[in-house]
Every structure is written in structure tokens, then in C-alpha cells.
C-alpha positions in Angstrom: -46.6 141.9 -148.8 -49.3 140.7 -146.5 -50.9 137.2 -145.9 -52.5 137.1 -149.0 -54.7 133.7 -149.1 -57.7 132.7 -148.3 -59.9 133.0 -145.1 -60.0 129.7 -144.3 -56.2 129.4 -144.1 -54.5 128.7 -141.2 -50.8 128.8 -140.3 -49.2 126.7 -137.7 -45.6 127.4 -135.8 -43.8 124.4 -133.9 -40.8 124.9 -132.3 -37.7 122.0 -132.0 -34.8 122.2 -130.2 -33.0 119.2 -132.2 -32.7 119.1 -135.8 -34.0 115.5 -136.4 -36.7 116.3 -134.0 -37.7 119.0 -136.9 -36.8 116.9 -139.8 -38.7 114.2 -138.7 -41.7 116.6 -138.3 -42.0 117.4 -141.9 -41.4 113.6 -143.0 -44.7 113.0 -141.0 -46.4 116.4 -142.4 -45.2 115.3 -145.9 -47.1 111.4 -145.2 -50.1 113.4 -143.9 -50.2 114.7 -147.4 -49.3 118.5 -146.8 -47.5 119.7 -149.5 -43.9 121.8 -150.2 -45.9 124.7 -150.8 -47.3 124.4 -147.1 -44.4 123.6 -145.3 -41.4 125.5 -144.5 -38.6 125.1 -142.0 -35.6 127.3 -140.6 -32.8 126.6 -138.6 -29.3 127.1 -137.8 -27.2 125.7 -141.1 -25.1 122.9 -139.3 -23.3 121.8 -142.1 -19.4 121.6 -141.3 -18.0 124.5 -143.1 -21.1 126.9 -143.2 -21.4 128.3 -146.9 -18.5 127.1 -148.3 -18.3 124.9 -151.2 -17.2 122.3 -149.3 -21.4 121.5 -148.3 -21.5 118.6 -151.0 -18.4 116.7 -149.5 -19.9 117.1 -145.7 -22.9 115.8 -146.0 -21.7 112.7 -148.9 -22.5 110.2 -146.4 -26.2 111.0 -146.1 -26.4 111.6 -142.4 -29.8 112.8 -140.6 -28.9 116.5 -141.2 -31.0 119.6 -142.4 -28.0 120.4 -144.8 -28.0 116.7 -146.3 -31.5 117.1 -147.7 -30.6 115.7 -151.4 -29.3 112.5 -150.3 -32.2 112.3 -147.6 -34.7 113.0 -149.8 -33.9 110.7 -152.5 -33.6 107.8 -149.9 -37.6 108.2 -149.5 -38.6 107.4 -153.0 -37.8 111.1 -154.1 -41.7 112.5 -153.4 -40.4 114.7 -150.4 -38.1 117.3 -152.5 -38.6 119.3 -149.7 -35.6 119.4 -148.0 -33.6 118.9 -151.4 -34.5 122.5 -151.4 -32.6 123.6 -148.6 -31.1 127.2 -149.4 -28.3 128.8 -147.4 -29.0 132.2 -146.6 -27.0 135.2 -144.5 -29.6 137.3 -142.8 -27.1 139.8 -140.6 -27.0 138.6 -137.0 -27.8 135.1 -137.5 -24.8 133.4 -139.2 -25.6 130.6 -141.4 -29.5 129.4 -141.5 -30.8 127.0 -143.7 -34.4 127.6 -145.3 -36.7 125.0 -146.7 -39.8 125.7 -148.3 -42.3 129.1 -149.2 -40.8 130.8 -146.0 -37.3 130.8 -147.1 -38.6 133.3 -150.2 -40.0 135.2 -148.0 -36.9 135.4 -145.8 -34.2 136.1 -149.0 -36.3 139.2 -149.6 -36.4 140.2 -145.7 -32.9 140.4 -144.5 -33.0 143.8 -143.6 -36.1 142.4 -141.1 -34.8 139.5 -140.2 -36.7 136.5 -140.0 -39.3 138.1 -138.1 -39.5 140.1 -141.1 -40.4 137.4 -143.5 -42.7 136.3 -140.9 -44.3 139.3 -140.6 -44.4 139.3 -144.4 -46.8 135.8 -144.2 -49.0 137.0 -141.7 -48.0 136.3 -138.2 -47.7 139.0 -136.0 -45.5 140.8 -134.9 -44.7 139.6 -131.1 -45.0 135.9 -132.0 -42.4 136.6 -135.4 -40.0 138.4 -132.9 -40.7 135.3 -131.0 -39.9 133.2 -133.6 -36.7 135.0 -134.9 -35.2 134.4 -131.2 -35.9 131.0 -131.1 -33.6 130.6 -134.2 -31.1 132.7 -133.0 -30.5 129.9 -129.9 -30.5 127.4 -132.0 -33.8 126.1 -132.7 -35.5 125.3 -135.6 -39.0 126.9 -136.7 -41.4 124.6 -138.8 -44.0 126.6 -140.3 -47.2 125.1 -142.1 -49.8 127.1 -144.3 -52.7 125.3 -145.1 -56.7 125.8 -145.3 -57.3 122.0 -144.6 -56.6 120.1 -141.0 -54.7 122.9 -139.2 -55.2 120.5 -136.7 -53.6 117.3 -137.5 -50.8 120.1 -138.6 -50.5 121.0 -135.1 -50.7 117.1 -133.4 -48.0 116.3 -136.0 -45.7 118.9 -135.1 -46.5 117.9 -131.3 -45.8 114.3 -131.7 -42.7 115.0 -133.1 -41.4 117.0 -130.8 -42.7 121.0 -131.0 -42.2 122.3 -127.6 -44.2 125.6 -128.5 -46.8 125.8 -130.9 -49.0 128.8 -132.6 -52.0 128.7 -134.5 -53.2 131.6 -136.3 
């Protein structure tokens, strides 16, 4: 399925090599008023003991981590919900990622592409997905936004909060 919206729309990539770095990205995407629906995130799932059921017990104490989005999202007034949506998935060849947002549907239904696959899927092309997919696969963490208002302050968020590579398309 192929980028389907509308001409004006514009999607931004930022790159983090740190988790809060990311996390802390979206927050400041969120207070810029971009919504769930325009921001997704993927990373490496760092919660101790992967897929387990053991997730909830982990991440109790409400640390600063991807995985821990429930307790981190209630502890801003419950309007982010974003990363209370954090889903586990097992694309082969990744291990354990966690994916937040419209991009992590997109992913569930590409795991024989990968994540440049689901990428692919929304639009971007092909070199910078592939890109993209091995960024994740050394650890980083993608941060995706998909708007048709103020690409730009999308982009000087992601910057300020740490994106060392960034794509607009």
C-alpha cells in the first residue's frame, strides 16, 4: 500500500542513538501539538526480559524507558498515550523492537520486508528505508512524523533533541 495522503504531506525521519534522546523527541513533538497519528517511533525493545511476561514487573518503577510508556505517560497528565502504545513485535533478524505509533501497523503487516518494508509501505524510498532499517539494527531508534502542517518545526524538534540524521520527504 502506497503513501496514500495528501500532497501537501510531508514526512520527516530523525535518527537517535539513545533512547531518552528519542523519547524526549516525541514529548516535545507531542507539546508542539502533533498528534499519535503523526508520530511513530522504533527501536530496539530494552525491556529486561524481551517479550516475556515479565514486561509489567520491569518497568513498575516508571524509569525513562521506551518499554515503560504506561507509567510514563500517565505521569504527564495522560494526553501523550503515545508511548502507552508501545507494541512488541518480532520482525526476523531484528530481535525484540518496540513500535509506537501508525508505523508500527505498518511494520506488523511487513515482517517478511522488514522495517524497510513498512517504510517503503508509507512512502519513503527505498535507499533511505534500507537506511533506516540499519540504523535500528545498531541500536538506534527511528522517529518518524507524518504531517501536512510545519514539516519544519517537525524537523528543528527532532534536531534539538538529539536527531543525528534527518530526512524530509
Amino acid at each position: 500500500m502506497a503513501n496514500q495522503g495528501n500532497q501537501n504531506e510531508k514526512t520527516i525521519l530523525g535518527v537517535f542513538r539513545q533512547e531518552q534522546e528519542a523519547e524526549r523527541a516525541v514529548r516535545a513533538l507531542r507539546d508542539h501539538g502533533f498528534t499519535d497519528k503523526e508520530v511513530s517511533l522504533i527501536g530496539p525493545d530494552s525491556r529486561k526480559g524481551g517479550q516475556n511476561g515479565n514486561n509489567a514487573q520491569n518497568n513498575a518503577g516508571g524509569g525513562s524507558h521506551l518499554a515503560s510508556g504506561t507509567t510514563w505517560g500517565a505521569g504527564i497528565g495522560g494526553g501523550l498515550g503515545l508511548l502507552a502504545g508501545a507494541g512488541a513485535l518480532a520482525i526476523p533478524g531484528f530481535g525484540p523492537l518496540l513500535a509506537i505509533g501508525p508505523l508500527a501497523a505498518a511494520l506488523t503487516g511487513a515482517a517478511t520486508g522488514g522495517i524497510a518494508g513498512g517504510l517503503m509501505d508509507w512512502g519513503i524510498p527505498e535507499q533511505e528505508a534500507k537506511r533506516a532499517e540499519q540504523d535500528v539494527k545498531r541500536g538506534e531508534y527511528v522517529a518518524v512524523v507524518r504531517t501536512d502542517h510545519n514539516a519544519q518545526k517537525a524537523e528543528q524538534t527532532l534536531r534539538d533533541n538529539g536527531a543525528h540524521d534527518i530526512d524530509i520527504r
